[in-house]
C-alpha positions as CSV (number, residue, x, y, z in Angstrom):
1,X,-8.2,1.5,65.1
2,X,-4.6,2.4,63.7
3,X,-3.9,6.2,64.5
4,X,-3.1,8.4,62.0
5,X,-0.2,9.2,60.1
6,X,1.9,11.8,61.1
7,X,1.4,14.9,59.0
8,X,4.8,16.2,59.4
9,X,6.3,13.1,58.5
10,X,4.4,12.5,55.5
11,X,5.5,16.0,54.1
12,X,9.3,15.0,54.0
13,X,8.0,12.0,52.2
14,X,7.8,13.5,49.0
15,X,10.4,16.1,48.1
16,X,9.9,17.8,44.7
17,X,12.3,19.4,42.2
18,X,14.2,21.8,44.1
19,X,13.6,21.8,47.7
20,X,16.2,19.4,48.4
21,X,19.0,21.2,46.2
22,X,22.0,21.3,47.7
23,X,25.1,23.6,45.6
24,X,26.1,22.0,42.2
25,X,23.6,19.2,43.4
26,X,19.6,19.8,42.4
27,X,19.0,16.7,44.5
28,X,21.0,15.9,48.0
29,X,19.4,12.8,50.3
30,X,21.7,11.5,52.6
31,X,20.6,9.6,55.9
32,X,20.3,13.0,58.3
33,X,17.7,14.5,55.8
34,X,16.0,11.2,55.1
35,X,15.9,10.1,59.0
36,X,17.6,6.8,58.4
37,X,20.9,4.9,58.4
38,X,22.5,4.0,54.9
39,X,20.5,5.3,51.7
40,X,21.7,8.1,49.9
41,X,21.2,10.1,46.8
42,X,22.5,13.3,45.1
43,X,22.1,14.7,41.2
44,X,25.0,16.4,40.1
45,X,24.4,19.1,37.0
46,X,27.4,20.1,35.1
47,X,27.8,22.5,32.8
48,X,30.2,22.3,29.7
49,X,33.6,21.7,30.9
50,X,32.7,21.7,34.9
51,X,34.5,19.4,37.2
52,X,33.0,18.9,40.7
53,X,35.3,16.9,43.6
54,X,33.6,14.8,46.3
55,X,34.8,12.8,49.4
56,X,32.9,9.5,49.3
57,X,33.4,9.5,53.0
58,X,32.1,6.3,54.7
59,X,29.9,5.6,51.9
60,X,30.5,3.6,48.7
61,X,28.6,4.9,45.6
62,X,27.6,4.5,42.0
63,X,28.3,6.9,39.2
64,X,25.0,6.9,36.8
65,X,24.7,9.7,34.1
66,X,21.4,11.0,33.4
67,X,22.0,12.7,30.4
68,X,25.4,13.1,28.9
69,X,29.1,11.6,29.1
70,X,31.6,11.8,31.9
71,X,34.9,10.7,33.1
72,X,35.2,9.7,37.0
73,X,38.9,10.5,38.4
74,X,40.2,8.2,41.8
75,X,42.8,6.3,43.3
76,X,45.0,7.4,40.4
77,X,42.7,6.0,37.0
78,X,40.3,7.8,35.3
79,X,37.1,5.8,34.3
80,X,35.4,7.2,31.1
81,X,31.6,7.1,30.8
82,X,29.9,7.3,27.7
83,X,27.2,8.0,29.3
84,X,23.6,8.2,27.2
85,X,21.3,11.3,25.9
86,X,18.6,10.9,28.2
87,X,17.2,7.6,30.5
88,X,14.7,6.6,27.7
89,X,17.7,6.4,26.0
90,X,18.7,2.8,26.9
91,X,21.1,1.7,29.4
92,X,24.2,3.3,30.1
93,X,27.7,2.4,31.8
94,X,28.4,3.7,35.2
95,X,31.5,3.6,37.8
96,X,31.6,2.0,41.1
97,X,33.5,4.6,43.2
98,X,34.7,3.2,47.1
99,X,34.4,4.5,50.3
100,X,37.6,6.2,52.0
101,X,37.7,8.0,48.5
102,X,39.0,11.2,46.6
103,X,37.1,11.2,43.4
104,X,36.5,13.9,40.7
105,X,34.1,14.5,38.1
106,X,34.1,15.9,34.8
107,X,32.0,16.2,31.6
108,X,33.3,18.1,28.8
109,X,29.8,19.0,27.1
110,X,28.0,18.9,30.4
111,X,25.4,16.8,31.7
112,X,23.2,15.6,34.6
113,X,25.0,12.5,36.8
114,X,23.0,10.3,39.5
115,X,25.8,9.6,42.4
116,X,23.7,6.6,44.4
117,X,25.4,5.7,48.0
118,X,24.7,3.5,50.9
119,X,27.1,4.2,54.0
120,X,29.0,0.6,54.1
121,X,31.9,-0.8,55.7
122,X,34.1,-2.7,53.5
123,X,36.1,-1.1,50.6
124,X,35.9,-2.7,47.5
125,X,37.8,-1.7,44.2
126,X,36.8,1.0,42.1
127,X,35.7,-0.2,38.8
128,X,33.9,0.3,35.6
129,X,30.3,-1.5,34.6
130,X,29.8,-1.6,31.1
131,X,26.2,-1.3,29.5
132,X,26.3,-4.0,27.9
133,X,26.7,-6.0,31.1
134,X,23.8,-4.6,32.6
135,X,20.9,-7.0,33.0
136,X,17.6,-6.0,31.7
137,X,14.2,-7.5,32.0
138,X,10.2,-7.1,31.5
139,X,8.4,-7.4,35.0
140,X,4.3,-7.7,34.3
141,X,2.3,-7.5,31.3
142,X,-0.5,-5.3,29.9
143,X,-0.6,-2.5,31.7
144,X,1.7,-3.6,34.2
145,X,4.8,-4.2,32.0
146,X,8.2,-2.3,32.8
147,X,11.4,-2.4,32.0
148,X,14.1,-2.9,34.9
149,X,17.8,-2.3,34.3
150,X,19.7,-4.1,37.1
151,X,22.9,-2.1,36.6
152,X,23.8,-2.4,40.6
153,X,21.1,-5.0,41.9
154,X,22.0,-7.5,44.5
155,X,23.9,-10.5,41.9
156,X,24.2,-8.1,39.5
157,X,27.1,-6.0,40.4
158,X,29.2,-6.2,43.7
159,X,28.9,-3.8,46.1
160,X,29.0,-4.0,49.8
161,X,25.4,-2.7,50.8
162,X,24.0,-0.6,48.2
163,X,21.4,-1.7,45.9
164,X,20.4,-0.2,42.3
165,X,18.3,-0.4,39.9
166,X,16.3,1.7,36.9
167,X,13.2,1.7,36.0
168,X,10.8,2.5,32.6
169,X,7.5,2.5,32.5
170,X,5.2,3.1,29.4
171,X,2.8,5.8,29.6
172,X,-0.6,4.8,31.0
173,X,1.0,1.7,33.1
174,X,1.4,0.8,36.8
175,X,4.6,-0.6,38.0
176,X,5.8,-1.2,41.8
177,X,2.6,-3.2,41.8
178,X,1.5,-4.8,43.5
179,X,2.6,-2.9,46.3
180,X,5.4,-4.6,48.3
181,X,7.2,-3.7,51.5
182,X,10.8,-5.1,52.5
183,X,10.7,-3.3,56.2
184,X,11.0,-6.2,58.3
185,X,14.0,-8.8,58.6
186,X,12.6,-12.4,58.0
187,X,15.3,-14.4,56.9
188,X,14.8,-15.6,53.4
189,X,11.4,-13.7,53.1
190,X,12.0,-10.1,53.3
191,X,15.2,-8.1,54.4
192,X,15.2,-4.4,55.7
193,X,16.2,-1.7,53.0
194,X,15.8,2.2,52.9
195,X,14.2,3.2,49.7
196,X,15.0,6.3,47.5
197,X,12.7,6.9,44.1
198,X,13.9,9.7,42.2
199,X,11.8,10.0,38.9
200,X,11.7,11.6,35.5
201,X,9.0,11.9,33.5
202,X,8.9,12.1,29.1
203,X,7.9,15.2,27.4
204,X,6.4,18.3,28.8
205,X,3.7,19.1,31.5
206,X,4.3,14.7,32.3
207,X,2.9,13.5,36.2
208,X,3.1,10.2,37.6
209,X,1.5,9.2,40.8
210,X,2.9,7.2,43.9
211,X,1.5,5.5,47.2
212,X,2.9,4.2,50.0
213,X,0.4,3.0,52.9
214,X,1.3,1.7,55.8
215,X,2.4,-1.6,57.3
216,X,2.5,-1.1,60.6
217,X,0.5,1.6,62.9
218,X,1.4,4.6,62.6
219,X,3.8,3.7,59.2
220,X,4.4,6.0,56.6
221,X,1.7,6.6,54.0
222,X,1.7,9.0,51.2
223,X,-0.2,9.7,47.8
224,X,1.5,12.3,45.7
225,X,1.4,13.5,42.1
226,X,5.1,13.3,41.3
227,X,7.2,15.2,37.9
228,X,10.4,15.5,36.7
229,X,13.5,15.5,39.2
230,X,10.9,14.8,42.4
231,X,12.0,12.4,44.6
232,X,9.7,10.0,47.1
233,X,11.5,8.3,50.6
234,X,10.6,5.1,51.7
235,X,11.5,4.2,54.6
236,X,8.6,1.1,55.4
237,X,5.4,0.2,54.1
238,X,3.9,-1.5,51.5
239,X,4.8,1.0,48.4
240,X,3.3,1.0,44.8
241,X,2.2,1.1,42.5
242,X,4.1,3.8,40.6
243,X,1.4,5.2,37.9
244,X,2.6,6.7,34.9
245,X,0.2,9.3,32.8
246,X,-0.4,8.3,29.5
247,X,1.5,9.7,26.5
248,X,4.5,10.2,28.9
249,X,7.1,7.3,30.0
250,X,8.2,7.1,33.4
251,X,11.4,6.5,34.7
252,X,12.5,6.1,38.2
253,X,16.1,5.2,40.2
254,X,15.7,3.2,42.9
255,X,18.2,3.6,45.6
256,X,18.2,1.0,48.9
257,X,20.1,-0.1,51.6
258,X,20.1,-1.8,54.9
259,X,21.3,-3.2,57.6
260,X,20.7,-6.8,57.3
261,X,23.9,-9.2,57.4
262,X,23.2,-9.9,53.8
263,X,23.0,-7.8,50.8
264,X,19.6,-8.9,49.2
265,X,16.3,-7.6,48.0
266,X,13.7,-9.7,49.5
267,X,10.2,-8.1,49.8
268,X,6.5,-9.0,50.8
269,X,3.9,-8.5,48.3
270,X,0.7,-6.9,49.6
271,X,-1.7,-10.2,50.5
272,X,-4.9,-8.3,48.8
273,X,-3.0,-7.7,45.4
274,X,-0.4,-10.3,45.6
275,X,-2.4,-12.0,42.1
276,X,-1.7,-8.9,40.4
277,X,2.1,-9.6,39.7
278,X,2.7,-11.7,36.6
């Protein structure tokens, strides 16, 4: 018989709106909060004509705005980000900001930015990713369909570990199904990467659901009713599906990293669901 999880671990699973707020940041994940190595997270809020300065430190990271136009300032060059009104918006351009880095940002009408990191060791150029560059696809259909925006996934965009990617899913459907797991390194098969979700949710009083269960004994399991500006850690197990609450979209950012000596996304689909991916 597999034990049971570990109550205390499964509460820092799920972290909703607020209890991980950190200053100008209403979200702050970074590896000592989230118990692992590489994956981090923050969600900056700016108000009209606010500037906030960061030290990327030994992390690279990805400049994402949530809602609202910014311009990113480093190594002398200022990127300008159109940015988008909200994530059901469409896509939006983002900035690629190194490690080893001063960098600034500033939004003259305010806004809400997504800074994704992964601690890495090379660092690579700082540059711009224009939305129209971003790839976009349709995973599933029926009630499994979503919409993925691989603005920073592995092929997609060069980075030196982290790994991005939205996602949008109608109201009433399941996505991150069938559940999957990448936790173990299996070369060609399944590579090890931390997991951040970070979700927002259309229209008022909105809920989603997500599970994790576990793929090992004692592994981390977890079924919470998530809303806006929650956030859910993976950090193994066989996770999904996301369930989105009809009448109201869901979107989530996912946020990995690992420590494999590639930079790839190769995961394990659960063997009693694996037919439900099409």
């Amino acid at each position: 018989m597999n034990p049971a999880p570990d109550p205390s671990r499964t509460s820092r699973l799920h972290l909703p709106s607020g209890t991980a707020a950190d200053g100008p940041y209403a979200l702050r994940i970074g590896p000592d909060l989230a118990g692992w190595e590489r994956s981090a997270l923050r969600v900056l809020t700016l108000g009209p004509g606010e500037t906030h300065s960061f030290e990327t430190g030994d992390s690279e990271w990805a400049v994402l705005p949530l809602a609202g136009a910014c311009s990113v300032r480093l190594d002398g060059e200022i990127i300008e980000l159109l940015g988008r009104e909200s994530v059901f918006a469409g896509v939006t351009d983002f900035a690629y900001v190194p490690r080893d880095a001063h960098a600034q940002i500033a939004s003259g009408a305010g806004g809400r930015f997504a800074l994704a990191g992964a601690k890495c060791e090379r660092r690579l150029p700082a540059r711009y990713g224009p939305a129209p560059e971003v790839p976009v696809e349709t995973r599933g259909s029926g009630n499994r369909a979503r919409r993925v925006r691989n603005f920073a996934a592995a092929g997609a965009f060069d980075c030196d570990r982290l790994i991005a990617v939205e996602v949008v899913t109608p109201g009433g459907n399941w996505s991150s199904y069938p559940p999957h797991k990448h936790d173990e390194h299996r070369p060609g098969a399944e590579s090890v990467l931390e997991e951040i979700y970070y979700y927002e949710i259309a229209g008022p009083h909105g809920l989603a659901y997500q599970r994790i269960s576990p793929s090992r004994p004692g592994g981390a399991e977890l079924l919470a009713e998530v809303r806006d500006g929650d956030a859910v850690l993976v950090p193994d197990g066989w996770h999904g599906p996301s369930i989105a609450q009809p009448g109201h979209d869901l979107y989530y950012l996912n946020v990995m990293a690992g420590p494999g000596p590639e930079r790839e996304w190769k995961i394990c689909f659960h063997p009693d669901h694996a037919e439900g991916y099409v």
